[in-house]
Phi, psi and omega in degrees: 000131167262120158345139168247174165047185177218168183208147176264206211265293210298350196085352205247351166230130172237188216177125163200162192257354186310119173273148184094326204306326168247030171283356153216138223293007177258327175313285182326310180283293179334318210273310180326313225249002127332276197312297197320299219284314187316334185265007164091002190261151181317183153251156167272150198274125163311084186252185176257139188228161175320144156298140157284345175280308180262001167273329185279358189270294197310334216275290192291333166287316194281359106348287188302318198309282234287311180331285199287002187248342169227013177255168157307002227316309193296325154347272210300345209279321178315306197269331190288355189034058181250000000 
């Protein structure tokens, strides 16, 4: 097994190639309120949250939506030579 990511001596920077890593949200909120108590700050109470995953699905179609309603597409389709 290989180690993912770097975090620094002080605790205060991570890094990671994870994709996905904070898209769930008891992970997310866990990971918050690590950082909060180092800084001396409460934790936030562990509540249920959006999937994150599918607001970021949902995010990226009316994204595309909008893309393909004001670009040229077949232009770009053109030059990608498609």
């Amino acid at each position: 097994q290989r180690e993912e990511g770097a975090v620094n001596a002080q605790g205060t920077v991570y890094g990671t190639y994870v994709h996905g890593l904070f898209d769930q949200g008891r992970f997310r909120r866990a990971f918050l309120n690590m950082l909060r108590e180092h800084k001396g700050l409460r934790p936030l109470p562990l509540v249920r949250s959006i999937n994150y995953r599918d607001w970021k699905n949902r995010a990226l179609d009316r994204l595309a939506d909008w893309v393909e309603e004001h670009l040229d597409m077949r232009t770009i389709e053109a030059v990608l030579g498609r």
